[in-house]
C-alpha positions in Angstrom: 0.0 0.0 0.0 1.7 3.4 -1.1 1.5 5.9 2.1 -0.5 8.8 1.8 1.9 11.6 3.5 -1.4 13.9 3.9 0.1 15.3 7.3 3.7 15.6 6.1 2.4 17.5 3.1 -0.5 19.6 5.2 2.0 20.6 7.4 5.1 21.5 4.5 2.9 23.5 2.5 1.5 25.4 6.1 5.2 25.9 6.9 6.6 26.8 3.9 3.8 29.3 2.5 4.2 31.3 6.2 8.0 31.2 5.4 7.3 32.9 2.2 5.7 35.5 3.2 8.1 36.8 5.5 10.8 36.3 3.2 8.7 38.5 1.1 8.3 41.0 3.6 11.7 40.7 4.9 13.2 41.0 1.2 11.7 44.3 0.7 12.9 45.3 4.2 16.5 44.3 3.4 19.9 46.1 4.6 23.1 46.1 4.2 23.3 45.3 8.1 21.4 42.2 7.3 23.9 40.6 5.5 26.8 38.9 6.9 29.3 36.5 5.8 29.8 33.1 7.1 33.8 31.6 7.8 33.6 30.4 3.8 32.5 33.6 3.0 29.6 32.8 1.8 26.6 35.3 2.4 23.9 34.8 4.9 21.0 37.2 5.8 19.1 37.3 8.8 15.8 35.9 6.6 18.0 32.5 6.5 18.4 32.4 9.7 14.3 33.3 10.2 12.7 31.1 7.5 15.2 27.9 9.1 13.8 28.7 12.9 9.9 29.1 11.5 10.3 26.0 9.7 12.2 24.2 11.8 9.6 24.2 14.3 6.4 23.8 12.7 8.3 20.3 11.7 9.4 19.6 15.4 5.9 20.6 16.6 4.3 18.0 13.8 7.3 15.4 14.1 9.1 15.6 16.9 11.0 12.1 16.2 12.2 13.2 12.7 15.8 14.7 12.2 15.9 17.7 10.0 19.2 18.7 8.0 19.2 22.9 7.6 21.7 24.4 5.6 22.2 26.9 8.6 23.1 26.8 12.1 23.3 28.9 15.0 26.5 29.3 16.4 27.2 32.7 14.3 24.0 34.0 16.3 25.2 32.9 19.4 28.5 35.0 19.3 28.2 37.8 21.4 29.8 39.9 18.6 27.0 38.9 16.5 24.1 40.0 18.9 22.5 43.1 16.6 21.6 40.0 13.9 20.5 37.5 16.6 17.9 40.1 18.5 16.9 40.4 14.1 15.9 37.1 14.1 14.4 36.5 17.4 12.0 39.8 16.7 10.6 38.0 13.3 10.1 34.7 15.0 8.4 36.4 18.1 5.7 37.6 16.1 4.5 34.5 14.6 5.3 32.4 17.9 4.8 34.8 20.7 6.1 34.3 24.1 9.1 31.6 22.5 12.3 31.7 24.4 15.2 32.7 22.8 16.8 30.0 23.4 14.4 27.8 21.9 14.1 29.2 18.7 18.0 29.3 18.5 17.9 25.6 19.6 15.2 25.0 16.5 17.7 26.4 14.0 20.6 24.2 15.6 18.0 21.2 15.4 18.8 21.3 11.0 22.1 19.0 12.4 21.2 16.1 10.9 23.8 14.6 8.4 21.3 12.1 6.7 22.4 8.6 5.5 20.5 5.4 3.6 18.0 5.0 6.6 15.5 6.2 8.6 13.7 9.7 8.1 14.7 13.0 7.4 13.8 16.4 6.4 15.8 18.4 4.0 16.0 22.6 4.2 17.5 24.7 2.5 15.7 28.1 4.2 16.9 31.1 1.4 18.0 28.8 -1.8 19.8 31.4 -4.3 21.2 34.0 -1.3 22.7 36.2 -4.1 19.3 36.5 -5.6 17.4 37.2 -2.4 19.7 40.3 -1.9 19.9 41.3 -5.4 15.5 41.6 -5.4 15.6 38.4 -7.8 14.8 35.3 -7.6 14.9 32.7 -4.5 13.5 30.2 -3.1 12.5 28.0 0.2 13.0 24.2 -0.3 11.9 21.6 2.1 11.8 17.5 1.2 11.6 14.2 2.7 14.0 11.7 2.5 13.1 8.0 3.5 16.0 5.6 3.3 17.7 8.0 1.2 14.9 8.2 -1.5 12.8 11.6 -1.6 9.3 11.3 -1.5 8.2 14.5 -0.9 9.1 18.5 -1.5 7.6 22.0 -1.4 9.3 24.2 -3.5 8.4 28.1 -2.5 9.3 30.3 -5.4 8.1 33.8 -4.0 8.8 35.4 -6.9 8.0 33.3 -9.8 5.7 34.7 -12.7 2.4 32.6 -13.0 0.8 33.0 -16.4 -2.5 34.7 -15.8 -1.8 35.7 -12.2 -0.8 39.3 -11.9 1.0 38.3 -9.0 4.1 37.0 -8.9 5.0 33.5 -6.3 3.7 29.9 -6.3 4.4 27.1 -3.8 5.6 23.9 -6.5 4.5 20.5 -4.1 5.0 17.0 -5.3 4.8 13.6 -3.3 5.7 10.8 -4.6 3.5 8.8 -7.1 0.8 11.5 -6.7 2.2 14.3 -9.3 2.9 17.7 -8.7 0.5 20.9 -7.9 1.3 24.8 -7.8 -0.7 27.0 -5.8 -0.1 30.5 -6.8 0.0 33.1 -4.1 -3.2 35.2 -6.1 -5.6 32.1 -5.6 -4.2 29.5 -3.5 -6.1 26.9 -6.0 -4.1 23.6 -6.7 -2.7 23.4 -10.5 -2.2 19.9 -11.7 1.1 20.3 -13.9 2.7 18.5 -16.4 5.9 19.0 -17.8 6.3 20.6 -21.5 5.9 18.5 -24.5 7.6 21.3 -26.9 9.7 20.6 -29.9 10.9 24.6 -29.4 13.4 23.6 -26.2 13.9 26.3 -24.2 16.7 25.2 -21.2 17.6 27.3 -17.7 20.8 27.1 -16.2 22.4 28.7 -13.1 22.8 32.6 -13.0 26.0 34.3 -15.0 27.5 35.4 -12.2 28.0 31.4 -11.3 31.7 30.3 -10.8 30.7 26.5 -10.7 28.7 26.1 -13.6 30.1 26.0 -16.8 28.1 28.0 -19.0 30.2 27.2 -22.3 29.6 24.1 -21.9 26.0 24.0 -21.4 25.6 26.7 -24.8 27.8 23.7 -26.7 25.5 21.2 -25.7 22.2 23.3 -26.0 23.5 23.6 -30.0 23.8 19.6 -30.5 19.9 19.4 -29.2 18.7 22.3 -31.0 17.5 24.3 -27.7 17.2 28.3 -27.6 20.7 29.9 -27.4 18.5 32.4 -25.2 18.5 30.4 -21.6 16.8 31.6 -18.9 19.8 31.9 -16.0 18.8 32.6 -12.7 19.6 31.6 -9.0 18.2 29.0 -7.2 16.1 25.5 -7.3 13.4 28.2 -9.2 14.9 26.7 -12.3 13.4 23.1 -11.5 10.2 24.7 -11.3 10.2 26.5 -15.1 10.9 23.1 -15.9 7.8 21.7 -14.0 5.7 24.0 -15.3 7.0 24.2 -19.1 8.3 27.4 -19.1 11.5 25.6 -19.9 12.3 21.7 -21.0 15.8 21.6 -19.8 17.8 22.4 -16.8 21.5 22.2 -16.7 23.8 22.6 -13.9 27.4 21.2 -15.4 30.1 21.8 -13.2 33.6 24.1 -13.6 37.0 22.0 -13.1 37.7 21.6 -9.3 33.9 22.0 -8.4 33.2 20.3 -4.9 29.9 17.9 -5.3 26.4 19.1 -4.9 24.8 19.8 -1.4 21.6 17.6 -1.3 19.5 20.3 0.0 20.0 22.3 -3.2 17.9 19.6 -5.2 16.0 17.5 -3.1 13.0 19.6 -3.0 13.4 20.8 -7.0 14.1 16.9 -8.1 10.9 15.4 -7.3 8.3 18.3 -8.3 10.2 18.1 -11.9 9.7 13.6 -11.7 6.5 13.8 -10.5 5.6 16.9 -13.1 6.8 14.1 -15.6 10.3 15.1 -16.0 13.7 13.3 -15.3 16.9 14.4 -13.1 19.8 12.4 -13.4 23.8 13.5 -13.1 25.5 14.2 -16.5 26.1 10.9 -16.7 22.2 9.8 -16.9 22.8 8.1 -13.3 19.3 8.5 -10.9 20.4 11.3 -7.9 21.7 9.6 -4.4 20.5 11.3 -1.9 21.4 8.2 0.4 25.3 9.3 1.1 24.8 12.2 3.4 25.1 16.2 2.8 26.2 16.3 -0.6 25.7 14.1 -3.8 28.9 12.8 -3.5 28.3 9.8 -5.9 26.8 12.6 -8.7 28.9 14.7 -11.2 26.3 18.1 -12.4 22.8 17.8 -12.9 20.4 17.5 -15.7 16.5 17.9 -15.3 14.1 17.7 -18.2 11.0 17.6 -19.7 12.0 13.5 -19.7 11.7 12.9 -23.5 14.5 14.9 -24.8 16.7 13.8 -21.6 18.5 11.2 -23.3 19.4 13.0 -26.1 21.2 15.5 -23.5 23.3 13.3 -22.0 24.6 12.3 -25.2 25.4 15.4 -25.7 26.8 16.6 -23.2 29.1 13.2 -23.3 29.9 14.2 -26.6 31.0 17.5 -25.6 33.2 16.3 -22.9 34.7 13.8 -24.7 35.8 16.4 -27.6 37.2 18.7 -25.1 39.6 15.9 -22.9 
């Protein structure tokens, strides 16, 4: 009997549209004070640090036995020098849980600790997906999946400011669960959309935004020639891009990776992967391998990352093998 995951998904897409909305509100509140970098120098605002606590608890509320892996954690917040961006933080989660301790909601965002693995449950977070685009007033999003003996069966994809054809305002949640499709609910409406992946001989393919040091855009032009795509590709931040292929907006998604590029954190695709399979689509590596999300943080057994509309997916790979093989 397949499992239903009615309160898993009830409670995701409760979670993840309140996140939204104050990411929405806190994006058009954003300073230069709230942005900080971490010891990789990588940014972080205080809206990741928000959007991981919310979250974070409405899943230890609903399941207090499942582990949750965050891309964020608290120990920045907890140095003293670091107080003016902590008090941030615990203001914005005060006001949709009044009367939390501060230490709890700091002890929620240190609860995303889990390092996954091929067993059990887990939750996957990645709280702002596409940092640069959040500041920048583009495009981000707020993914959230469950793995289950290191298959994902479930994600809700929050693209706050994704066009929706028809809807003069811009955001849609993207949720899929396993073996029961995929639905957008735009922010106008809050109806469920059945969607289906595009059919199009025109191939239109997205790719990761210009400014990208671990993609390699020549590559992905080379092999959008050999397939006949649009040498026009939409390029943007975040796991958005798996949900233009979801919804047709685009057929192909290509993340092909620079020489010396470290492997792919799993909480960067988990929640993207399964809307575009369960739209129809297929995500594989460059190689046409199936994603592991078995082997803990990162897809260490994965080289890039190919989504598609599913029937032009093989003819991809082929050429992107092609192209590789040409340039060694």
């Amino acid at each position: 009997m397949t499992k239903s995951y009615n309160k898993e998904k009830e409670v995701a897409i409760e979670a993840v549209t309140q996140a939204c909305a104050l990411a929405r509100q806190m994006q058009g509140q954003l300073v230069a004070l709230d942005i900080v970098n971490k010891e990789d120098l990588s940014p972080v605002t205080i809206t990741d640090f928000s959007v991981q606590a919310l979250i974070n608890m409405h899943l230890m509320r609903a399941f207090p036995h499942d582990e949750i892996m965050g891309e964020e954690d608290a120990l920045f917040l907890r140095n003293p020098q670091h107080v003016t961006i902590k008090r941030k933080v615990i203001e914005q989660i005060e006001k949709i849980f009044p009367g939390t301790p501060e230490t709890a909601i700091l002890d929620a965002i240190d609860q995303g600790g889990s390092k996954g693995g091929p067993n059990g449950r887990f939750w996957v977070l990645d709280p702002i997906d596409g940092t640069r685009g959040f500041i920048q007033q583009e495009q981000y999003a707020i993914a959230l999946a469950l793995v289950e003996n290191g298959k994902v069966v479930l994600g809700a994809l929050g693209c706050p400011r994704v066009s929706v054809q028809g809807y003069p305002k811009q955001g849609a949640l993207f949720v899929a669960v396993k073996g029961q499709g995929t639905i957008m609910i735009p922010y106008d409406t809050h109806e469920k959309i059945s969607l289906h992946v595009s059919q199009s001989a025109e191939l239109i393919y997205c790719e990761p935004h210009t400014l990208s040091q671990t993609h390699s855009h020549a590559l992905a032009f080379e092999v959008s020639k050999k397939v006949h795509a649009s040498p026009h590709p939409f390029r943007l931040d975040s796991q958005c891009k798996y949900a233009l292929v979801a919804k047709g907006d685009a057929d192909i998604y290509l993340r092909l990776p620079t020489v010396g590029s470290s492997s792919e954190y799993i909480w960067d695709h988990a929640a993207g992967a399964i809307v575009v399979e369960e739209a129809g689509g297929k995500v594989s590596d460059m190689q046409g391998n199936p994603l592991d999300f078995s082997k803990g943080i990162s897809l260490s057994k994965n080289t890039g990352i190919v989504a598609s509309n599913g029937f032009i997916h093989e003819r991809v790979i082929a050429a992107i093998q092609s192209s590789m093989k040409n340039r060694s």
